[in-house]
N, C-alpha and C positions, 0 to 999 in steps of 0.2 A: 376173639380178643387175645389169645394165647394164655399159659399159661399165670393160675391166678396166686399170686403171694401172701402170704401173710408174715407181719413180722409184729414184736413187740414193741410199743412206746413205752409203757409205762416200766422203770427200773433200768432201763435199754443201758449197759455198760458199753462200750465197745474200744481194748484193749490198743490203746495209741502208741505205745511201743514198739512193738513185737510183729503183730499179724499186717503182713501184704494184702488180705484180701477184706471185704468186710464180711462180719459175724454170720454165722447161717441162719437162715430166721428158725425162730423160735414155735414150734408147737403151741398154738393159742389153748389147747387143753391144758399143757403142764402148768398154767395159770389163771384160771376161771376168772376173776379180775381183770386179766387184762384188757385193753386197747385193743381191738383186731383193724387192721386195716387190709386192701383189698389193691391189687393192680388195675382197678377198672371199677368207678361207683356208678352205679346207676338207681336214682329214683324215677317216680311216676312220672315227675317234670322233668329231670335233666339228668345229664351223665356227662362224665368226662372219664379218659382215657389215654393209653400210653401205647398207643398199635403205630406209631411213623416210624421212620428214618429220622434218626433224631431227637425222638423221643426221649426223655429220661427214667433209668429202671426205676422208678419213684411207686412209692405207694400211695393210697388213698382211704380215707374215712369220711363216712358220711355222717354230716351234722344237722342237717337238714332238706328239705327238698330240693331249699337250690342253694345247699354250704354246702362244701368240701373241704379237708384238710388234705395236703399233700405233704408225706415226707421228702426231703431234696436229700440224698444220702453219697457221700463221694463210694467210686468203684474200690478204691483202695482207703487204707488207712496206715498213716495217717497223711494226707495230701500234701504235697509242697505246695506254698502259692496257693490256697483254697480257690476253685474255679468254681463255683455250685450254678449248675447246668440245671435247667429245671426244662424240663416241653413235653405240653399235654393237648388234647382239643379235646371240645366242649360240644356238647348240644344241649339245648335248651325249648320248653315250649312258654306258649304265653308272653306276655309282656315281665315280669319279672327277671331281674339280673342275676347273672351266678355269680355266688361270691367265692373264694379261695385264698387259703389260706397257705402257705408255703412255709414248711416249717425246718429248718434247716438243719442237719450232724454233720457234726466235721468242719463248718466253717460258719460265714455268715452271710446275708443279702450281701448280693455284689452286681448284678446285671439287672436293668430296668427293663419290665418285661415289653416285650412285643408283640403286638395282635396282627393275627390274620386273619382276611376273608379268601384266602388262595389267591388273590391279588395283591391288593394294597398291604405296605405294612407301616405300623402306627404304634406311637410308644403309649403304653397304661400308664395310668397313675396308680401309686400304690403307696400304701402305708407301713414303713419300716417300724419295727421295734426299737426302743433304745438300743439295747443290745444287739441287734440286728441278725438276734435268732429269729425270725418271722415276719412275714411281707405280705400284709393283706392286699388281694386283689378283687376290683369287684367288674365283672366282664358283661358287655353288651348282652342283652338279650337275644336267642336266634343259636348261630353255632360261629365257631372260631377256631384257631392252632395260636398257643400262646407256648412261646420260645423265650429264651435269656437274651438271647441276641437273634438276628435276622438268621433265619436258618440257609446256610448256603449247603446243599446237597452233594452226593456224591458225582451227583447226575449233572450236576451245576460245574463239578470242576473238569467231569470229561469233556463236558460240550466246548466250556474253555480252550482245555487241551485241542482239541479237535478243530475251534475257531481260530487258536494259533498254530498247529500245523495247517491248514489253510490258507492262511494268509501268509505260512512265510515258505511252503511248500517243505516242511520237515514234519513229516507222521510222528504223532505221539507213538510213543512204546510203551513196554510194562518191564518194569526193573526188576519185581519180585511181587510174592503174593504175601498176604498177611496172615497172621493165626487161623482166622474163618476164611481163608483162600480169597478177599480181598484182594484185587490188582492195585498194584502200585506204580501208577502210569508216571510220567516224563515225556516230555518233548526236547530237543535239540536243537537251537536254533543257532544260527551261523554255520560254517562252513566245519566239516567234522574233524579236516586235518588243519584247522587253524588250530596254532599252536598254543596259546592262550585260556586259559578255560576261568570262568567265572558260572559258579552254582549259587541258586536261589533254592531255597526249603521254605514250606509252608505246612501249618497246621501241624505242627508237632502235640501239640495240645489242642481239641478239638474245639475250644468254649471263645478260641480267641478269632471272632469273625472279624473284629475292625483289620488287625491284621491279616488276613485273607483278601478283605478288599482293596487293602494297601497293594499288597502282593498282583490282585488282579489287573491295577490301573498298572504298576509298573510295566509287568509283565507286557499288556495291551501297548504301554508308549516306546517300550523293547522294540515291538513288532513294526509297529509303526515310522519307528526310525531306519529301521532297517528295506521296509518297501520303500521309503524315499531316498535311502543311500546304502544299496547293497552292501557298501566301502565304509560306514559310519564304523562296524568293528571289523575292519579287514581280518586282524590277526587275532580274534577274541570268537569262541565259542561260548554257548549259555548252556549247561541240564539246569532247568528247571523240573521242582516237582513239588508242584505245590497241594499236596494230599498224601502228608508220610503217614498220615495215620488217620487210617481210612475204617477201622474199627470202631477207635475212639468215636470220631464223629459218628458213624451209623446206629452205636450204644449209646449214645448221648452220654459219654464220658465226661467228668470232669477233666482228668490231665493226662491219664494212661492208656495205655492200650491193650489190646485182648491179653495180654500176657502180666496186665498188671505191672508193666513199667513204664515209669516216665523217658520216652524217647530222648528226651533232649538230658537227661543223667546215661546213655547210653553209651555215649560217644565215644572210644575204645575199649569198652567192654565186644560191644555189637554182641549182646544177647539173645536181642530181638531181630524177627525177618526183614524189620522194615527197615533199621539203621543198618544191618547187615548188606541189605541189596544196594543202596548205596553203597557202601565202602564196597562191595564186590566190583562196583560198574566203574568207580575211582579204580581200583587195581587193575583192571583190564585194559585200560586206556593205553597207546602206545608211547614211549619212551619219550619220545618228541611232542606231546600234551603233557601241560603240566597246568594244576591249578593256581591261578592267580589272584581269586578273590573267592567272599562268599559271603552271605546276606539271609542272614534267618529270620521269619518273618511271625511275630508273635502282639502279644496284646498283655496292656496292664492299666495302673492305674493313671498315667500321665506316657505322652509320648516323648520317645527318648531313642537315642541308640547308644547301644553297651560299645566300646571300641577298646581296642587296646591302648594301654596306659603309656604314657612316653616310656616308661622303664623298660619297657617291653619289643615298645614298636623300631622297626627300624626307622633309619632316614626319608626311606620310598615311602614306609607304610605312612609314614608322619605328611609328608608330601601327598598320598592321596586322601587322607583324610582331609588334610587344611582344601584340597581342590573341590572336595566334595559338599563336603559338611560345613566347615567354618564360616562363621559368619551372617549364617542362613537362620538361625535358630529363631527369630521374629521377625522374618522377611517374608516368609508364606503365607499369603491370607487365610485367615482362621487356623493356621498350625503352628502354634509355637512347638519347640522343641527342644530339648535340652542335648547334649552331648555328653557321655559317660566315660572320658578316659579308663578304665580301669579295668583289673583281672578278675571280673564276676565272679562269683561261685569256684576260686581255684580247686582244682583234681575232682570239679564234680560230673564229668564228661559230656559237658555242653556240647555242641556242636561250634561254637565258637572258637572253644576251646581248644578242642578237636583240630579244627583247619588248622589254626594259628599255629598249634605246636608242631603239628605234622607236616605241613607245606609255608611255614615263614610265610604268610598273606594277610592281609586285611580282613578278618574274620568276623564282622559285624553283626549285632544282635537288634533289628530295625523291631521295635517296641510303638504298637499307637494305642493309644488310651482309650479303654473301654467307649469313651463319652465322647470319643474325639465325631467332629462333626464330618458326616459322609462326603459330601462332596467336595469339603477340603482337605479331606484323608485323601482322596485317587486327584486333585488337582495336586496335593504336596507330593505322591508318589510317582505320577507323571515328570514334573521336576527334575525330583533326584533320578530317575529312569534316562530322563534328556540330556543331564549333565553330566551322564556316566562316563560316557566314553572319551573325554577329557580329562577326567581322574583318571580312568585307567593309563594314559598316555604314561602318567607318573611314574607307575610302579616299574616302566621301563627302564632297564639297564642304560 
């Protein structure tokens, strides 16, 4: 089960200023009183555990043969955007239910859990606290994997990659590797000296799957458009890469990655190898490729896309937007969506940010709601995917 932690609840300070990482745990001696919890609980009935891809470095207390508590604790302090990632599995004997407790630092209940049998997946019920320090769960009898959201694997987005270099005969590549030597794969699709370039990013923050499966449908009606009209973007190439933070997800990170930053505060600093090996594959590019758009694929409480604000945007940029966007915001079954003219986060090195100021483009921040429903997340992402290359017409001189 790997190594086993111990950390303190009871008194648990943890310095929201100052320190990038969280507190080191605490010696359960220097406090005979305390709380001890454990990376791994096992009674005579049941056990749960933190050994997947995915998993969250969470602790555990046993409360009873078949209670547990779990700590949900972010990788950093003090989080932007609290994401509280929780995923553990279960065994269990008997007919009896395991119950779990989810107890939350640094932020509060925000994702409705999801049960696995390694097949089917199903949302629990669960009982939030007022405060929404804590989300009782009470799990099927037998064994299970319960995640915040549907777990999409690392293995999930190479086979992706791999199903669309396939289908559009462009081999995925590896941009760079991450802290833990993680590959940071891409694909290329369209023609390599079409002059044109339009980038998509994905999972900059590991916790936002709806976004990811946004990411996946487009990506899928990308491909799709293109076996039916080689010509659909004659002059338009795509890097897609949608797994820039391929640590994150395998930690069961809330937002950051092995180095303890948030990728998407990155954006011309490039501190990090992941935002780094992008920007390095942008500067290699030939004189005659220039980026033209670009689409960051994320998750929050309601779907939205962040766009630049008229003060900002050109005439073109305003012109692809009104082509793409406008008008649509309750016209997709089950997606409403709102439109966010404005300068998010200014000087905080979004990737947004980043494009816009660096390449004058359309630098959109595609946001779908935690809650948003699945299969009209990749029917709205299909859509916008179909009607791209129409908008793109615009930005043309």
């Amino acid at each position: 089960m790997g190594m086993r932690w111990r950390y303190l609840w009871a008194g648990l300070i943890v310095p929201l200023g100052a320190c990038a990482q969280t507190p080191p745990p605490v010696p359960a001696s220097s406090v005979p009183s305390a709380v001890v919890v454990e990376s791994e609980c096992r009674t005579a009935s049941a056990q749960i555990a933190f050994d997947f891809e995915g998993a969250s470095p969470s602790a555990c207390a046993i409360r009873g043969q078949h209670k547990f508590d779990v700590l949900v604790t972010p990788e950093h302090v003090p989080p932007i955007n609290p994401s509280p990632w929780y995923g553990f599995r279960y065994e269990s004997a008997g007919d009896a239910p395991v119950t779990v407790t989810l107890r939350y630092l640094g932020g509060t209940h925000r994702y409705a859990p999801k049960w696995s049998d390694g097949n089917a997946v199903s949302e629990l019920p669960v009982e939030v606290s007022e405060d929404g320090k804590t989300a009782l769960l009470r799990l099927p009898p037998g064994k299970g994997q319960v995640t915040a959201q549907e777990l999409i694997t690392i293995a999930d987005h190479s086979a992706d990659l791999l199903r669309w270099g396939a289908a559009s005969g462009a081999p995925p590549f590896t941009l760079g590797v991450s802290h833990d030597r993680r590959l940071i794969e891409a694909v290329r699709l369209g023609r390599t000296d079409a002059p044109r370039l339009v980038v998509l990013l994905g999972r900059q923050h590991p916790p936002e799957v709806t976004g990811a499966i946004a990411m996946r449908a487009f990506v899928d009606e990308l491909v799709a458009t293109l076996a039916r009209d080689p010509q659909a973007f004659a002059d338009h190439q795509f890097l897609i890469v949608p797994l820039l933070n391929p640590d994150g997800a395998a930690r069961g990170h809330w937002r950051a990655n092995r180095g303890g930053v948030d990728l998407n505060r990155d954006w011309g600093e490039f501190t990090q190898p992941e935002t780094r090996a992008v920007k390095a594959w942008l500067d290699a590019l030939p004189a005659s490729v220039r980026p033209v758009a670009m689409i960051d694929f994320h998750s929050t409480s309601r779907s939205l896309f962040y766009v630049q604000g008229d003060e900002e945007a050109s005439a073109a940029q305003q012109r692809f937007r009104a082509a793409w966007l406008a008008g649509k915001e309750n016209a997709l079954s089950g997606y409403p969506f709102t439109i966010e003219p404005r300068n998010a986060n200014p000087g905080s090195g979004t990737a947004k940010n980043w494009f816009h100021a660096t390449y004058a483009v359309p630098a959109y921040t595609y946001e779908v709601a935690d809650t948003a429903d699945r299969a009209a997340t990749r029917g709205a992402a299909g859509h916008f995917a179909a009607s791209l290359p129409a908008a793109l017409e615009t930005l043309k001189d």
